[in-house]
RODO-2510 file (C-alpha; in nm, 4 decimals, decimal comma):
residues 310
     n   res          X          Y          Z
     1     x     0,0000     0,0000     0,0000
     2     x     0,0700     0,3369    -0,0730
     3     x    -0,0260     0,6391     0,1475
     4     x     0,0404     1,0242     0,1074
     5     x     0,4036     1,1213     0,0998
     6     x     0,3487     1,3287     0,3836
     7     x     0,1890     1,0247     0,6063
     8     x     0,5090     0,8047     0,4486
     9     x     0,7356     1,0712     0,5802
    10     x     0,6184     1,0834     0,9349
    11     x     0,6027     0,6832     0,9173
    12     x     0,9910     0,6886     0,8192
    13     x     1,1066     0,8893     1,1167
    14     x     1,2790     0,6875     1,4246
    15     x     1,0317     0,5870     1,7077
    16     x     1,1387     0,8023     2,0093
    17     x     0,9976     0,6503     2,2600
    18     x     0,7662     0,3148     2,3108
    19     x     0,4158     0,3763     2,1342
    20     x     0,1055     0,3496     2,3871
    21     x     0,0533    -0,0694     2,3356
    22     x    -0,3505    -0,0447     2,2610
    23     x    -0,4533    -0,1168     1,9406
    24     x    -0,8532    -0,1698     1,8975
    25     x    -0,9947    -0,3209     1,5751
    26     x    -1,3212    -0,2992     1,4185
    27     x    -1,4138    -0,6263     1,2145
    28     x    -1,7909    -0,6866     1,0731
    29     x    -1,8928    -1,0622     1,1125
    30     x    -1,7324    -1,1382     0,7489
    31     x    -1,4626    -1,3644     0,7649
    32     x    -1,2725    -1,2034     0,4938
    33     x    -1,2111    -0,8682     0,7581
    34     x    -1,2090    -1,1238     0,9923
    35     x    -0,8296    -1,3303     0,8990
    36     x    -0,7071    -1,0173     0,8237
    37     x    -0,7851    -0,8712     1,1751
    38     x    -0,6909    -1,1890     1,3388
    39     x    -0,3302    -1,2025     1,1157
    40     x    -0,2499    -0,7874     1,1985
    41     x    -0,3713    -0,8524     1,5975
    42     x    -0,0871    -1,1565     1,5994
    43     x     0,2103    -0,9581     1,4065
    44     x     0,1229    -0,6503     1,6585
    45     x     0,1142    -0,8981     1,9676
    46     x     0,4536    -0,9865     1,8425
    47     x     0,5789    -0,6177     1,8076
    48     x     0,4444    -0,6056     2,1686
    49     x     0,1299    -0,4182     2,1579
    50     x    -0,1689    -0,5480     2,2756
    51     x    -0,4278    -0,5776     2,0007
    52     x    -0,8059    -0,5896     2,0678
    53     x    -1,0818    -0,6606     1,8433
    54     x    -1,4206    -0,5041     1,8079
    55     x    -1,7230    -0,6958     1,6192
    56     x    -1,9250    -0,4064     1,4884
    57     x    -2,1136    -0,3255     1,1783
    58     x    -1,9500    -0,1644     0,9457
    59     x    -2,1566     0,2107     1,0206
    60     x    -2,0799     0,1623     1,3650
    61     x    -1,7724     0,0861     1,2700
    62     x    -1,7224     0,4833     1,0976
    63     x    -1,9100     0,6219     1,3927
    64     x    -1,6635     0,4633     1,6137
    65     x    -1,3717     0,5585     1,4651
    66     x    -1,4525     0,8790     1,4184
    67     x    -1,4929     0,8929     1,7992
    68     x    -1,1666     0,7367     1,8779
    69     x    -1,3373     0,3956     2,0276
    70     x    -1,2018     0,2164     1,7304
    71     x    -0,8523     0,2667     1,6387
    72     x    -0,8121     0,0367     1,3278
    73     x    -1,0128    -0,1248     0,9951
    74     x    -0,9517    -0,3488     0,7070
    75     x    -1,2415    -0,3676     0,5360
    76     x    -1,3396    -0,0360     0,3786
    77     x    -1,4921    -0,1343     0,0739
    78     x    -1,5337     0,1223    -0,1971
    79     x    -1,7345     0,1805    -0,3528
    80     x    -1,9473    -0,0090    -0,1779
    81     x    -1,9165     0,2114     0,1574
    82     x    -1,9279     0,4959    -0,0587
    83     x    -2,1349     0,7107     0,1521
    84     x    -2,0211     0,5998     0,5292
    85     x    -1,6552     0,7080     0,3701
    86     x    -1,7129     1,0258     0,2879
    87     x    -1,9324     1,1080     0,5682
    88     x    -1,6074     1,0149     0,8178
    89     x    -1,3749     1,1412     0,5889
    90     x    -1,5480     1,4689     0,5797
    91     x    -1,4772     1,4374     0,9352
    92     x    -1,1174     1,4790     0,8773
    93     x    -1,0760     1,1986     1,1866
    94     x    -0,9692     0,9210     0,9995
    95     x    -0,6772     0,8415     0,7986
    96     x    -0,7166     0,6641     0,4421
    97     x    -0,3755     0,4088     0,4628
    98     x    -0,4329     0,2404     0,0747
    99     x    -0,6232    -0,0822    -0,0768
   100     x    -0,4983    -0,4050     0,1228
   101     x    -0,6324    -0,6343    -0,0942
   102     x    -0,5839    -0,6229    -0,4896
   103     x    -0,8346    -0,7430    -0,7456
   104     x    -1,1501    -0,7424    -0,5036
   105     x    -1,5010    -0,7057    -0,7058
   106     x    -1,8210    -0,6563    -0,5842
   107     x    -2,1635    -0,7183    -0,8180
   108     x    -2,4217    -0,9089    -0,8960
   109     x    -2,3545    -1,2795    -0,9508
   110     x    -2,5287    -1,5962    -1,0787
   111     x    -2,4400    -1,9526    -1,0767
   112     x    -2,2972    -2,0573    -1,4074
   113     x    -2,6161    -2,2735    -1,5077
   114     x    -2,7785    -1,9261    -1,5299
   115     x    -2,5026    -1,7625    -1,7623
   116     x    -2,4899    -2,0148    -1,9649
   117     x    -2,8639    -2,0205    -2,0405
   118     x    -2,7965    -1,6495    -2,1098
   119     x    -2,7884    -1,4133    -1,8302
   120     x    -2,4494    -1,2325    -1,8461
   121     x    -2,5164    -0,8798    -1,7813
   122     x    -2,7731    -0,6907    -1,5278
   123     x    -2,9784    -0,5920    -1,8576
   124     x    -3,0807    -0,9606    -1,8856
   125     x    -3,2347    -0,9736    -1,5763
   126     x    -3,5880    -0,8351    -1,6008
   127     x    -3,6219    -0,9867    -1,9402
   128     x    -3,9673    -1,1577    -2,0282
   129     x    -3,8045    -1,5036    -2,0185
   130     x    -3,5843    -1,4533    -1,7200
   131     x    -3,6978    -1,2433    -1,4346
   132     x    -3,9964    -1,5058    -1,3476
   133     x    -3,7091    -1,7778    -1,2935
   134     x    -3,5415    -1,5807    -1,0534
   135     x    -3,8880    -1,5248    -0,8812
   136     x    -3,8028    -1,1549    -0,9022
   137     x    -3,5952    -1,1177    -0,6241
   138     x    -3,2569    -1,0530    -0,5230
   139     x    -3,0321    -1,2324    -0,2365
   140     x    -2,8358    -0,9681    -0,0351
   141     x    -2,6429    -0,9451     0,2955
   142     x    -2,6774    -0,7595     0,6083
   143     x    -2,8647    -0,4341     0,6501
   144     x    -2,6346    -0,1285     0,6532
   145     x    -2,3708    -0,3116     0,5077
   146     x    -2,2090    -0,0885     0,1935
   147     x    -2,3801    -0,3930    -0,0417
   148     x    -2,7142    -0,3206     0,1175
   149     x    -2,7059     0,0139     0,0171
   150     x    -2,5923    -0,0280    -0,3621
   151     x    -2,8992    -0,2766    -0,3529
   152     x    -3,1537    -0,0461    -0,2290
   153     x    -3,0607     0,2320    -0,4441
   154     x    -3,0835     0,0460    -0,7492
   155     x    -3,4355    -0,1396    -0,6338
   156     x    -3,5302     0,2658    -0,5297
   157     x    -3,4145     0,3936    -0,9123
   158     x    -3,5462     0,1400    -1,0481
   159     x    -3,2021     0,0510    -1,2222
   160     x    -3,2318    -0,2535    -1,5408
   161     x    -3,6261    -0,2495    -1,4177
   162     x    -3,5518    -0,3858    -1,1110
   163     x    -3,7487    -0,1407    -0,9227
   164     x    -4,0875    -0,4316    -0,8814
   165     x    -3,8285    -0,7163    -0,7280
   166     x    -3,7819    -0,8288    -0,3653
   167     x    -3,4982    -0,7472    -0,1751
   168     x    -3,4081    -1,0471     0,0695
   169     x    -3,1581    -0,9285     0,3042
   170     x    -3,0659    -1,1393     0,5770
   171     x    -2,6463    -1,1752     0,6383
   172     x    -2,3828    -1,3654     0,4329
   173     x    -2,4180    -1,6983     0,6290
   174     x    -2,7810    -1,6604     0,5364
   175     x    -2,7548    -1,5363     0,2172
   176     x    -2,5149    -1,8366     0,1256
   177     x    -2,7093    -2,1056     0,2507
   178     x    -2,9970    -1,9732    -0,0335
   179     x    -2,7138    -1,9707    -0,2553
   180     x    -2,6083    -2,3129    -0,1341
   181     x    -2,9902    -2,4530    -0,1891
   182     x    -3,0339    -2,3121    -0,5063
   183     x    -2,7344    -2,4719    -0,6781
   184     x    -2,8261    -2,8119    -0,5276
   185     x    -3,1465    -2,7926    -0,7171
   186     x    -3,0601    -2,6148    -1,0247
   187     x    -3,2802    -2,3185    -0,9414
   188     x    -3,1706    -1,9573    -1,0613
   189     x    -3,0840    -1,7065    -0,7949
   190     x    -2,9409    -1,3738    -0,8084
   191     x    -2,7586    -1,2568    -0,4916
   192     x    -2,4526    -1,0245    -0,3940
   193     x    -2,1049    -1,1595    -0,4898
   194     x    -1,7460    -1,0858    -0,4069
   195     x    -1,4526    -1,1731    -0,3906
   196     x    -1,2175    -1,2415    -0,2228
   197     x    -1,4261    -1,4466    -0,0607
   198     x    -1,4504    -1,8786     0,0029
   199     x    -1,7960    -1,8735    -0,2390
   200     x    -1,5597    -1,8558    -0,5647
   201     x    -1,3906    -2,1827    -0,4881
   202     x    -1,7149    -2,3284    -0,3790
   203     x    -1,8934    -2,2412    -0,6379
   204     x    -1,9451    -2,2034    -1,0609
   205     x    -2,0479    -1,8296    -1,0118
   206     x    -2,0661    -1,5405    -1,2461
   207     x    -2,0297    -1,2016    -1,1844
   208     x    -2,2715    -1,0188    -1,4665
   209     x    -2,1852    -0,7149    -1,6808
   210     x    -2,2869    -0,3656    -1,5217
   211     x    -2,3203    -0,1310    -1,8290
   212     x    -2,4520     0,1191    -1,6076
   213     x    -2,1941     0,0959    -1,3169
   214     x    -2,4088     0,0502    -1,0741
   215     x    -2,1767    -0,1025    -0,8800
   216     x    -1,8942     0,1165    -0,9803
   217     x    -1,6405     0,1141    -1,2695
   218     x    -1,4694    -0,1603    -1,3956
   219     x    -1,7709    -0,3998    -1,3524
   220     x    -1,7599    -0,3902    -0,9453
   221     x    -1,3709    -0,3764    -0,9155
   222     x    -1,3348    -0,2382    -0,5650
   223     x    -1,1125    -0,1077    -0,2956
   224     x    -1,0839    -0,2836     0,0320
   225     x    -0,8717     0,0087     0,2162
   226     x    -0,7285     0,0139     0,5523
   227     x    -0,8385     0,3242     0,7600
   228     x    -0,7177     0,4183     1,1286
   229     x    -0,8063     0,6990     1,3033
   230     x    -0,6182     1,0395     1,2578
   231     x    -0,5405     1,0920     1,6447
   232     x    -0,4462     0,7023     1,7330
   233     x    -0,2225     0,6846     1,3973
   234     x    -0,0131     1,0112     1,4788
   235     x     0,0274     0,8734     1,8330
   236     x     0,1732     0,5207     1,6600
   237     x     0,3480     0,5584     1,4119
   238     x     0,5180     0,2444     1,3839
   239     x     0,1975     0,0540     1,4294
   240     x     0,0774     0,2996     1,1399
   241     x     0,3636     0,1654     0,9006
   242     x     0,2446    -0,1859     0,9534
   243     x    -0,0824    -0,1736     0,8979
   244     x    -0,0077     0,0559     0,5646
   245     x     0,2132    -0,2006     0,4193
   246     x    -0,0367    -0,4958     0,5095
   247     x    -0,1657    -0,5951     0,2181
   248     x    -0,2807    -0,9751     0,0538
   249     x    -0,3808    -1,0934    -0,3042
   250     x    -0,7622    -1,1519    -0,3766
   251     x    -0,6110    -1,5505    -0,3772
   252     x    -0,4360    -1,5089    -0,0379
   253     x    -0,7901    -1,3758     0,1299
   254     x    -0,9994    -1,6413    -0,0879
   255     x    -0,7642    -1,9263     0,1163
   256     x    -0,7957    -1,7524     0,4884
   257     x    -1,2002    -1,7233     0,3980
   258     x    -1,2154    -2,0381     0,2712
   259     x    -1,0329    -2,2221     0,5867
   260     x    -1,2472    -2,0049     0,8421
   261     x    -1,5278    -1,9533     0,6954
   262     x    -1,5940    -2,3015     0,5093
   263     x    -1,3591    -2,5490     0,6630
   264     x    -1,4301    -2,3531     0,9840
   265     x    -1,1511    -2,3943     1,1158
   266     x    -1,0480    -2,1879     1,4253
   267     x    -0,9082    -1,8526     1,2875
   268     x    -0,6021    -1,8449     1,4874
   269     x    -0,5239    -2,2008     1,3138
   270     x    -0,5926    -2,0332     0,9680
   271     x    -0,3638    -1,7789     1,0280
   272     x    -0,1066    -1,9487     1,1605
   273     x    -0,0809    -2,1944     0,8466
   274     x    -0,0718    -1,9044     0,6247
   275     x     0,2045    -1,7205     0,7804
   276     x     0,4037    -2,0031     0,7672
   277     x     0,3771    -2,1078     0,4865
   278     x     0,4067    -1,7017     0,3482
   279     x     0,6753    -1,5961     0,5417
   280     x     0,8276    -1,3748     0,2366
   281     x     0,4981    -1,1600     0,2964
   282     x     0,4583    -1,1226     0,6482
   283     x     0,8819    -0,9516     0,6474
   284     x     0,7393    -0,7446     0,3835
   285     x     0,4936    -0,5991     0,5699
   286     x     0,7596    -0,5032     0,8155
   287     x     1,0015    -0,2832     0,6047
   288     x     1,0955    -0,0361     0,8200
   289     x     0,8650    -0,1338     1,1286
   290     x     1,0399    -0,2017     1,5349
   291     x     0,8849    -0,3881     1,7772
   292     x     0,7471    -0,1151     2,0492
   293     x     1,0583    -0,0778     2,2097
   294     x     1,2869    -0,0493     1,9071
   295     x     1,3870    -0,3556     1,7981
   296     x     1,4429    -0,5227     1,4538
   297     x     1,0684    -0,6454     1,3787
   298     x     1,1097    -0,8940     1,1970
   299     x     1,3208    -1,1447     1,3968
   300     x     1,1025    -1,0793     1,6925
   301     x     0,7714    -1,1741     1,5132
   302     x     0,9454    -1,4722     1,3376
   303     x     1,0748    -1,6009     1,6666
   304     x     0,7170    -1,5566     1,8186
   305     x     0,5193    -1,6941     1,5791
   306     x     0,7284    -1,9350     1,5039
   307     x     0,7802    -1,9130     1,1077
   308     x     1,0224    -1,9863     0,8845
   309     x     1,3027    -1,7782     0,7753
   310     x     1,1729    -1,5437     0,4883
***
């Protein structure tokens, strides 16, 4: 990740004394945000703060940063959280610290059955021959979640005469499990897709054509960005050049989701596996970085997590 040159600057001077050790997360119950958390909170234990984590929603989440009750996110996701962004950064309380994840999209998807029998694009969907397959309605996640609200404002204007369908919104688990039914039987669904996320290994899905960018440019593409509030950042700035240099490929977070959230395995487990066996990218994310006190970083996390030389 990149971040202003001015924020780079003040990350790249010497730590001059020990940074206060708190560190307080924010991470929505989506297990994506959730190995990322639980990944950052170990490397930080191992610099020797002490790293706490939050489960909030992700407005709450904004509301509490902006407040200084939440020092720390991961899962900004723009433009999906479009208008809880700019609200906070309005604010001027939080600082922007880059995308962590690269190639994250968010859209519309269908299982692959339903592309193939012609449904590619958000256009098709209210068609004659289609819409009554798909019972006219549309699978979405949790209420004030920055999907939610791309949903509702295209139901609201009516966008590719979708303005008559239902809006099921319920959260991913539950959202999944119709997803889960549907492709058992064959039966067309539309819901809300992403990725990185365990669904794209689990299943043939197809993220449709947005002509209209509903969803944004570039078909959904989207930012996941790391944010931390202004006050707690300028008061850690070591922490600060961690967290803006932590960063994973869509296939990296696809394997953490896909251990927690499908094998469901304990996310401590899933995190330890990965660091070890991508110990190249956890020293990366320590250029420059000390352990509280001043100390070489990376030997110290290495030694306490117990990986393998990088």
């Amino acid at each position: 990740m990149t971040g202003s040159g001015l924020l780079l600057a003040t990350l790249a001077a010497p730590v001059s004394a020990a940074e206060d050790a708190s560190v307080v997360f924010s991470a929505p119950p989506w297990p994506g945000v959730t190995m990322k958390t639980e990944i950052a909170s170990e490397v930080l234990e191992a610099l020797g703060y002490s790293a706490r984590t939050r489960q909030l929603g992700a407005q709450i989440t904004y509301e509490g940063m902006s407040l200084g009750e939440v020092d720390a996110f991961l899962a900004a996701w723009l433009p999906g959280q479009s208008s809880m962004y700019k609200a906070a950064m309005d604010k001027k309380t939080l600082v922007d610290l880059g995308n962590n994840v690269e190639g994250a999209r968010l859209s519309f998807a269908v299982p692959g059955y339903v592309a193939a029998a012609g449904v590619t694009s958000n256009e098709d969907l209210d068609k004659p021959e289609f819409a009554d397959k798909f019972d006219k309605t549309i699978y979405s996640i949790e209420i004030g979640s920055g999907s939610s609200e791309i949903v509702n404002k295209i139901v609201d204007e009516d966008a590719y005469g979708l303005g008559d369908w239902d809006l099921k919104e319920s959260s991913t688990p539950g959202m999944l499990a119709s997803v889960a039914n549907a492709t058992k039987h064959k039966e067309w669904i539309l819901f809300v897709g992403w990725t990185p996320h365990w669904m794209n290994i689990e299943y043939d899905m197809v993220f449709l054509d947005d002509p209209k960018d509903v969803w944004g440019p570039g078909g959904g593409a989207s930012d996941v960005k790391t944010l931390a509030n202004k006050v707690w950042s300028e008061a850690h700035p070591n922490a600060t050049r961690f967290l803006d240099q932590l960063a994973f490929s869509s296939d990296d977070q696809s394997a953490l989701i896909y251990g927690y959230g499908k094998e469901e395995k304990a996310q401590e487990d899933v995190a330890g596996e990965w660091m070890k066996a991508n110990p190249a990218k956890v020293k990366g994310w320590l250029d420059g970085v000390t352990t509280r006190d001043g100390e070489p970083a990376w030997p110290a996390v290495q030694e306490a997590l117990g990986l393998p030389d990088a």
